[in-house]
C-alpha positions as CSV (number, residue, x, y, z in Angstrom):
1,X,-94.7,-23.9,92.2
2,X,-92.1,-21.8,90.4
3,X,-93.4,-19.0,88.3
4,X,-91.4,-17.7,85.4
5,X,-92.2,-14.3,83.8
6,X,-95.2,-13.5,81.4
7,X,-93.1,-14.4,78.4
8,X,-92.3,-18.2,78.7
9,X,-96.1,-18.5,78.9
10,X,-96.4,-17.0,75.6
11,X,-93.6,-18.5,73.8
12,X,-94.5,-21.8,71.5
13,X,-92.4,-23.8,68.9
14,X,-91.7,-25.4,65.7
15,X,-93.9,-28.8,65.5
16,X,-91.9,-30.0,62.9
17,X,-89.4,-31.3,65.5
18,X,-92.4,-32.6,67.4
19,X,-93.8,-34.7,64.3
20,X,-89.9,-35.7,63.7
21,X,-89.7,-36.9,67.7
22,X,-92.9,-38.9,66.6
23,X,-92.3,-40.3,63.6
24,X,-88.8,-41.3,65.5
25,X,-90.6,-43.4,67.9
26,X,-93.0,-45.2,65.4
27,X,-89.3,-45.8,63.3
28,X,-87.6,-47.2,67.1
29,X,-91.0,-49.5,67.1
30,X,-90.3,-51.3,63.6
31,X,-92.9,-49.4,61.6
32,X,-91.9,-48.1,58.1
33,X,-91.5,-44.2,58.0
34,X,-91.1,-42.1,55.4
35,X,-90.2,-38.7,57.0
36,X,-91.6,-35.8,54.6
37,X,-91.9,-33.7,57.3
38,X,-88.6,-32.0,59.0
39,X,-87.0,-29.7,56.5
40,X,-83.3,-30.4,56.0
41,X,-81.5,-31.9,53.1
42,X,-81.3,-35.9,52.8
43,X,-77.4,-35.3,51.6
44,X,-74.2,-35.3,52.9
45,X,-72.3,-32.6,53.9
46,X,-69.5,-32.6,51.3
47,X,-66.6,-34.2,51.9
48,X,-63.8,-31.1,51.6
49,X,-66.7,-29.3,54.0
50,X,-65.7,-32.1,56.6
51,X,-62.4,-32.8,56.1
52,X,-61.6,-28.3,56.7
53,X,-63.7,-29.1,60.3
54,X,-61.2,-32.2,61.1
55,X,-58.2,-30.3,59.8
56,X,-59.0,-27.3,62.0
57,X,-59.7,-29.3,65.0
58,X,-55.9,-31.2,64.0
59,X,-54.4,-27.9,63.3
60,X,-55.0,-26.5,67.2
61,X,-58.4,-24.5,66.7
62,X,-59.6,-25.6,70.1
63,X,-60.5,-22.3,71.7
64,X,-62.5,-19.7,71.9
65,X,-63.0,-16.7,68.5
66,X,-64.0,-13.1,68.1
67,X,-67.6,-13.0,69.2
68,X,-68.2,-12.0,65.6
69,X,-66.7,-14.7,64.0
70,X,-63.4,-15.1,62.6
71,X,-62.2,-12.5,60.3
72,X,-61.4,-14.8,57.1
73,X,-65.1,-16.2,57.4
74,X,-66.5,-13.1,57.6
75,X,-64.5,-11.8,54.6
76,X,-65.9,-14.7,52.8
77,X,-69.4,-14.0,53.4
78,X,-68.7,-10.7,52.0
79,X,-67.3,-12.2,49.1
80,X,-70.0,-14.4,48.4
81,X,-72.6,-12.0,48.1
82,X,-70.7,-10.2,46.3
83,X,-70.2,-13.0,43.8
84,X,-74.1,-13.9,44.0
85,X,-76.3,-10.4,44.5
86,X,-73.7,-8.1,43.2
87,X,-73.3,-6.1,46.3
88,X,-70.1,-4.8,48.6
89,X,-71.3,-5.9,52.5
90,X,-68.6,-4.6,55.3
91,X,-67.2,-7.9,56.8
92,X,-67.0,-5.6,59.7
93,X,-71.2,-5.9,59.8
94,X,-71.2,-9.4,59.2
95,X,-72.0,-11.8,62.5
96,X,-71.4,-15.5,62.0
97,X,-74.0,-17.0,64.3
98,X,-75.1,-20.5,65.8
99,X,-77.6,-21.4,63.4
100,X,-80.5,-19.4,61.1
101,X,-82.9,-19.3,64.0
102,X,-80.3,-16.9,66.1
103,X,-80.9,-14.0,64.0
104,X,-84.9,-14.1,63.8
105,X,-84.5,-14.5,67.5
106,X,-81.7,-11.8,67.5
107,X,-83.7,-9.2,65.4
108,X,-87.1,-9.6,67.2
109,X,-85.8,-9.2,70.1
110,X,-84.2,-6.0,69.5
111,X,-88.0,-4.7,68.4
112,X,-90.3,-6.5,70.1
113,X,-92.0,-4.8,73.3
114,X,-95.5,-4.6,74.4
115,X,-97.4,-1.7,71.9
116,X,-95.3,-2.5,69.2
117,X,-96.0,-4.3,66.1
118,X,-94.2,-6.9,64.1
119,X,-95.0,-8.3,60.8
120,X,-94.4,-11.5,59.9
121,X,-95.9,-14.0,56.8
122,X,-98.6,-16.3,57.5
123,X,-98.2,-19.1,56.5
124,X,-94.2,-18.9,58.0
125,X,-91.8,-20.4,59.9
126,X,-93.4,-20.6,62.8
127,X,-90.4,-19.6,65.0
128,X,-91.8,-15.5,63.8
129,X,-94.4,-15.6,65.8
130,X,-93.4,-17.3,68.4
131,X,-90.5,-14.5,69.3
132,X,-92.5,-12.1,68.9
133,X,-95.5,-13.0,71.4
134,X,-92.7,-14.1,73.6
135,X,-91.4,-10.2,73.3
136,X,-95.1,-8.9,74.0
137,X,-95.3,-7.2,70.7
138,X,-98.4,-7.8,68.6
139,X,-98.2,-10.4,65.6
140,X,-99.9,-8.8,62.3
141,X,-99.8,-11.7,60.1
142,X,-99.0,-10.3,56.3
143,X,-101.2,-13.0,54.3
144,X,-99.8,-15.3,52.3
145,X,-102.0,-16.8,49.5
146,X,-101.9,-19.4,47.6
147,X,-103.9,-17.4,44.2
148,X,-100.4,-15.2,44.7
149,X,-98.5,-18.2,43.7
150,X,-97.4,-17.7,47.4
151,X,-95.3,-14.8,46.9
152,X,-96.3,-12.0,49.3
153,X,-97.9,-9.0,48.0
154,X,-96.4,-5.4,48.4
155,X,-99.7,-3.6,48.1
156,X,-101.7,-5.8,50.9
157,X,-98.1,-5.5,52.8
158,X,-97.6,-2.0,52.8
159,X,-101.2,-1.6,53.9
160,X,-101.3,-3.7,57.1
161,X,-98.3,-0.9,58.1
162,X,-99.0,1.7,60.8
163,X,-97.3,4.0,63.4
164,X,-96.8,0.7,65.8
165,X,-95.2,-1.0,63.1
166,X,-91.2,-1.7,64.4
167,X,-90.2,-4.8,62.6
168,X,-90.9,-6.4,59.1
169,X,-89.9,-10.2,58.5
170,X,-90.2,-11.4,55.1
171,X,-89.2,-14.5,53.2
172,X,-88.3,-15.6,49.9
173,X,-87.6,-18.2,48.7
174,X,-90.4,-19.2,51.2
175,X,-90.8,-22.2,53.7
176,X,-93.5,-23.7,54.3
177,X,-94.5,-22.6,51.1
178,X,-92.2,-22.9,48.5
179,X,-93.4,-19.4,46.6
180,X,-90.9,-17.1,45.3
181,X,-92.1,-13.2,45.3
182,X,-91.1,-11.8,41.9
183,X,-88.7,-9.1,41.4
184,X,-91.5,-6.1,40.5
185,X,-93.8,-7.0,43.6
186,X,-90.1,-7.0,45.9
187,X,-89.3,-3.8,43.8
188,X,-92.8,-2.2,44.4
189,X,-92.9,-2.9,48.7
190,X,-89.1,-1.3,48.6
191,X,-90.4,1.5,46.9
192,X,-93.6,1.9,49.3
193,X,-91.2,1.5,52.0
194,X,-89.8,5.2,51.6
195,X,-93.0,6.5,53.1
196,X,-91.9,4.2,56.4
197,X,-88.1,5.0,57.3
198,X,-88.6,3.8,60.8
199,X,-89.9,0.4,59.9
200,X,-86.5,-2.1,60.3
201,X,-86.8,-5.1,57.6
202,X,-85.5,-8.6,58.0
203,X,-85.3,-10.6,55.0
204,X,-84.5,-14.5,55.8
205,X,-82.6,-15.6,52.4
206,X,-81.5,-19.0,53.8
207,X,-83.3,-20.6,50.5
208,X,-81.7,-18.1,48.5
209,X,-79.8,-20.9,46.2
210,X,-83.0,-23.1,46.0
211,X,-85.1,-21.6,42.9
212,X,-86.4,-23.7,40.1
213,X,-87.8,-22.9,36.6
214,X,-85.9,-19.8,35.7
215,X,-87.2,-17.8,38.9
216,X,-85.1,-14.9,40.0
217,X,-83.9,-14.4,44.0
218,X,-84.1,-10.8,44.4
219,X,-82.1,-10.1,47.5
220,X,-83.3,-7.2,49.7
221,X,-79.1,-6.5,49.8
222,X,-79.5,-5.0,46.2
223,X,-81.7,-1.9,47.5
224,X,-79.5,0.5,48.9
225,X,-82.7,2.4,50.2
226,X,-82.9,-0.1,52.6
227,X,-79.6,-0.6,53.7
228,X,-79.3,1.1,56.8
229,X,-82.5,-1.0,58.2
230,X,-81.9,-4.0,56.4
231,X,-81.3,-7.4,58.5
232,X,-80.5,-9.8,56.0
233,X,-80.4,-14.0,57.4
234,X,-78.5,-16.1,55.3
235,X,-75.9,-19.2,56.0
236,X,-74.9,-22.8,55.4
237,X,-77.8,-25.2,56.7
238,X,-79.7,-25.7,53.9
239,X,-76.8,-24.9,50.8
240,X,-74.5,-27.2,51.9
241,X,-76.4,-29.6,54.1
242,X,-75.5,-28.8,57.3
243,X,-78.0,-28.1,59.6
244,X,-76.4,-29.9,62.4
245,X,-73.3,-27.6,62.1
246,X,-75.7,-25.0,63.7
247,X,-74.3,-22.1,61.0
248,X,-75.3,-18.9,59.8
249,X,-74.6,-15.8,59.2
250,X,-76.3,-12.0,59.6
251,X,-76.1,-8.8,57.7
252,X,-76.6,-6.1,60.1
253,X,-76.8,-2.5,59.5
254,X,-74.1,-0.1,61.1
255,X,-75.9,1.6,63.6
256,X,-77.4,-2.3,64.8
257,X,-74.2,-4.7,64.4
258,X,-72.7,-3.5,67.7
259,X,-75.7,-4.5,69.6
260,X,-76.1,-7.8,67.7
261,X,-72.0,-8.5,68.9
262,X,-73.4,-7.7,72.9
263,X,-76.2,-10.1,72.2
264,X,-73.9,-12.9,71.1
265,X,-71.3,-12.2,74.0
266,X,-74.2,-12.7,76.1
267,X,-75.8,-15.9,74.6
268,X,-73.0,-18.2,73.5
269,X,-69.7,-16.2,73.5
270,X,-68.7,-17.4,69.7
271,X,-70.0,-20.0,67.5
272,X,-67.6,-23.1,67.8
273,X,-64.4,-22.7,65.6
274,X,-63.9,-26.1,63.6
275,X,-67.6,-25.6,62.5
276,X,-66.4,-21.6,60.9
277,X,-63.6,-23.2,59.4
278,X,-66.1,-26.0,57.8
279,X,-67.9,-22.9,56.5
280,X,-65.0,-21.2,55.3
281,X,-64.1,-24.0,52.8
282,X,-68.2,-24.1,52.0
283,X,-68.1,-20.9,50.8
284,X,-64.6,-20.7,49.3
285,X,-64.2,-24.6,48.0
286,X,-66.2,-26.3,44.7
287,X,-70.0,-25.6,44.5
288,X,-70.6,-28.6,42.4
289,X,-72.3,-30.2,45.6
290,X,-74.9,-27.0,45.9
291,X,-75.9,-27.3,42.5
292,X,-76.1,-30.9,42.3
293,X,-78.2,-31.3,45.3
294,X,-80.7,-28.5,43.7
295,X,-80.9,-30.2,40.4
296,X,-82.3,-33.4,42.3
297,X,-84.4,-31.1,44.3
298,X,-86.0,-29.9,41.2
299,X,-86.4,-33.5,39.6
300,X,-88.1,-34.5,42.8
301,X,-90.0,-31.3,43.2
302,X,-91.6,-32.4,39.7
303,X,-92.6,-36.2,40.8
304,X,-94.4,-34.9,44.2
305,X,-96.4,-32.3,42.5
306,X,-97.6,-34.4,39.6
307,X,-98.3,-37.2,42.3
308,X,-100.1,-34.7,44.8
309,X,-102.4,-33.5,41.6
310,X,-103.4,-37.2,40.7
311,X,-105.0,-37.4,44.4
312,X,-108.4,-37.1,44.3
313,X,-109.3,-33.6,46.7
314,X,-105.9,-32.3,46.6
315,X,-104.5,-29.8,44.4
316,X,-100.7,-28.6,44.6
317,X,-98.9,-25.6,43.4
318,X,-96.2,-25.8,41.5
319,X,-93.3,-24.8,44.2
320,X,-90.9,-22.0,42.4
321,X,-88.1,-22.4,45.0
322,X,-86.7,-24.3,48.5
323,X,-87.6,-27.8,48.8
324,X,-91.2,-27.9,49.7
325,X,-94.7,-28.6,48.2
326,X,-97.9,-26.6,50.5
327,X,-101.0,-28.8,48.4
328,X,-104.4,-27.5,49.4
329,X,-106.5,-30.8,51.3
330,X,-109.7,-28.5,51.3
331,X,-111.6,-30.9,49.2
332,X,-110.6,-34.2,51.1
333,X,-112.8,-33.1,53.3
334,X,-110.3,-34.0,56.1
335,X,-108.6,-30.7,58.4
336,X,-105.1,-30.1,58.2
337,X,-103.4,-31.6,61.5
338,X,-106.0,-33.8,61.3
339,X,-104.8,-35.7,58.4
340,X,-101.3,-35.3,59.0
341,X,-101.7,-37.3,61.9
342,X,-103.6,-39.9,60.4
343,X,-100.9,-39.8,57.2
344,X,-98.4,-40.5,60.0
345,X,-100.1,-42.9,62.0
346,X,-102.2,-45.0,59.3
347,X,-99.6,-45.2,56.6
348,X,-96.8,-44.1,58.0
349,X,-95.9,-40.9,55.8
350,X,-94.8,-38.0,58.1
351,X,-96.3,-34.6,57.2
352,X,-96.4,-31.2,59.1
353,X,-100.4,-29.4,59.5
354,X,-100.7,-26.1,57.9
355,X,-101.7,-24.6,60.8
356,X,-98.1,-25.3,62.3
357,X,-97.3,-22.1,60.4
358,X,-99.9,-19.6,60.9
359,X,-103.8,-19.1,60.6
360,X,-104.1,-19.0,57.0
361,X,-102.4,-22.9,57.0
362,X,-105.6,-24.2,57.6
363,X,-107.0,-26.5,54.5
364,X,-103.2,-27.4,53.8
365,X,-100.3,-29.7,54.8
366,X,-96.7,-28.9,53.9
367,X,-94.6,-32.2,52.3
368,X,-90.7,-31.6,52.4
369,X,-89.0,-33.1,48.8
370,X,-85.6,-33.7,50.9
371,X,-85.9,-36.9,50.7
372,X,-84.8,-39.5,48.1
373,X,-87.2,-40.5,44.6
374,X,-88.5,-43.9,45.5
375,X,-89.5,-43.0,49.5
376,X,-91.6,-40.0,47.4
377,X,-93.2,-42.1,45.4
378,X,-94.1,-44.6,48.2
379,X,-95.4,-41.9,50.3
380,X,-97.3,-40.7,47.1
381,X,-98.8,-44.0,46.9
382,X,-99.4,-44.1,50.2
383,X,-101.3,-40.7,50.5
384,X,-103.2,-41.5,47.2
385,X,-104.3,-45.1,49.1
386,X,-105.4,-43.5,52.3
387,X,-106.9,-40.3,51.3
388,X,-109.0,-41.6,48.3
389,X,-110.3,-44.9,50.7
């Protein structure tokens, strides 16, 4: 039998796709699925977005780019967040990369070795811990908690740091979560990150756009404290509905973007050309489309969380940003993966186990709103049916 090294034993993966494959094959069977579960937008991309990718691939951009990206993206991206955090970013430290999972994988990488520690939130994307088990570093989950309205909190943060700590990942907007951490508590673990210069932050800001009721994205960009250990992970999947364009986009700091450039020389060469120039005219064409698809978001985010608090044992958070609801199931009695199999299986509403993202998941189920109004309420229906029978 072929052995492969210590780290493919350790490496695991995002069950969302799993549930997705599943609720696939109940679909191919003739049952009726409604898929709450895999977390990308129910819209099209927009049409100028499509019709840049065609005219690129018309105008001759058939080969291969700087390993970077092409310069007018990457000027654009610099552009952008200048135009929505207020901040000047180099284009020269921006790296235009196959997707948002690149840079997680990217960053951990870089800081991930046996004795070393990596902190990532629990419940997360579960992709953090993955990487870093894969690298051999210890995973110290930072917790997550629901009485925190799901933001993270700098104090308990700042105090699960010690001389091992390499790596930092935080999120906000959050997935699975929805919570958005406020600017004094973002303000506060900046501030308590002075006493830890040699502690490298990664901030994933791909739900930066997604925030509902007034709430405030803070971007880690803004703090020039952290600058020169900031990772920022931002790009186009979930703003302009294109996750199967596989694009994002990293912020590294100077003394890291040159080792980020070997990586991607290494792993895929450059990220396919008509896709950069789709992104291009995302960034640079009408944003009518991003805040159009947010305002349905929000309508939507309203129905699911007034429909998950009418269920008997399950109470639901209102979600401040991205486009999911994390209701707590502990009084149903049921456990998490549990009864998001039997959602799936018994009625037909896909839903994704809390523990798919971390220890502290346990006693809740995440429900994706990317999905239209009347398949919401079905499922809601649905849920109600099978959890309070």
């Amino acid at each position: 039998m072929l052995q492969t090294v210590p780290g493919f034993d350790r490496i695991g993966e995002e069950n969302a796709f799993a549930v997705l494959a599943r609720a696939t094959e109940l679909a191919e069977e003739g049952r009726d699925i409604i898929n709450l579960g895999i977390g990308q937008p129910d819209f099209k991309t927009p049409d100028h977005i499509v019709e840049a990718a065609v005219k690129a691939l018309r105008d001759g951009h058939h080969g291969y780019t700087p390993a970077t990206g092409i310069a007018p993206l990457r000027e654009a991206v610099s552009a952008d967040l200048r135009k929505r955090h207020g901040v000047e970013t180099d284009p020269g430290n921006v790296l235009i990369v196959p997707g948002g999972k690149v840079t997680m994988f990217m960053a951990i990488l870089m800081f991930g070795e046996p004795g070393a520690d990596i902190l990532y939130p629990d419940p997360g994307f579960p992709i953090y811990r993955s990487m870093i088990e894969f690298t051999g570093a210890r995973p110290v989950p930072v917790p997550i908690r629901e009485e925190n309205d799901f933001a993270f909190s700098a104090e308990e943060t700042l105090s699960l740091i010690t001389d091992r700590t390499r790596l930092l990942i935080l999120n906000s907007p959050a997935n699975p979560t929805g919570g958005v951490t406020p600017r004094s508590e973002i303000e506060a673990l900046v501030a308590g990150l002075e006493k830890h210069p040699d502690v490298a932050v990664m901030s994933d800001e791909i739900y930066s756009q997604m925030t509902y009721d007034g709430m405030e994205h803070v971007s880690l960009l803004k703090f020039d404290s952290l600058r020169d250990r900031l990772i920022l992970l931002d790009g186009w999947s979930k703003t302009y509905a294109m996750t199967g364009w596989r694009m994002g986009f990293a912020v590294w700091p100077a003394s890291l973007i040159d080792k980020a450039r070997k990586l991607a020389v290494n792993a895929w060469s450059c990220v396919n050309a008509p896709s950069q120039y789709a992104g291009l005219a995302a960034l640079t064409g009408p944003q009518s489309a991003v805040s159009e698809m947010v305002g349905e978001f929000d309508a939507r985010r309203k129905i699911i969380v007034e429909g998950l608090n009418a269920i008997s044992g399950i109470s639901c958070k209102t979600p401040l940003g991205a486009f999911y609801a994390f209701p707590n199931i502990k009084e149903t009695g049921w456990k998490a993966k549990q009864l998001a199999s039997a959602l799936l299986e018994e009625t037909g509403v896909a839903t994704i186990g809390g523990p798919d993202f971390g220890i502290l998941g346990e006693g809740y189920i995440r429900l994706s709103y990317a999905n239209s109004t009347q398949n919401i309420k079905i499922a809601l229906e649905r849920i109600k049916n099978f959890v309070e029978e």
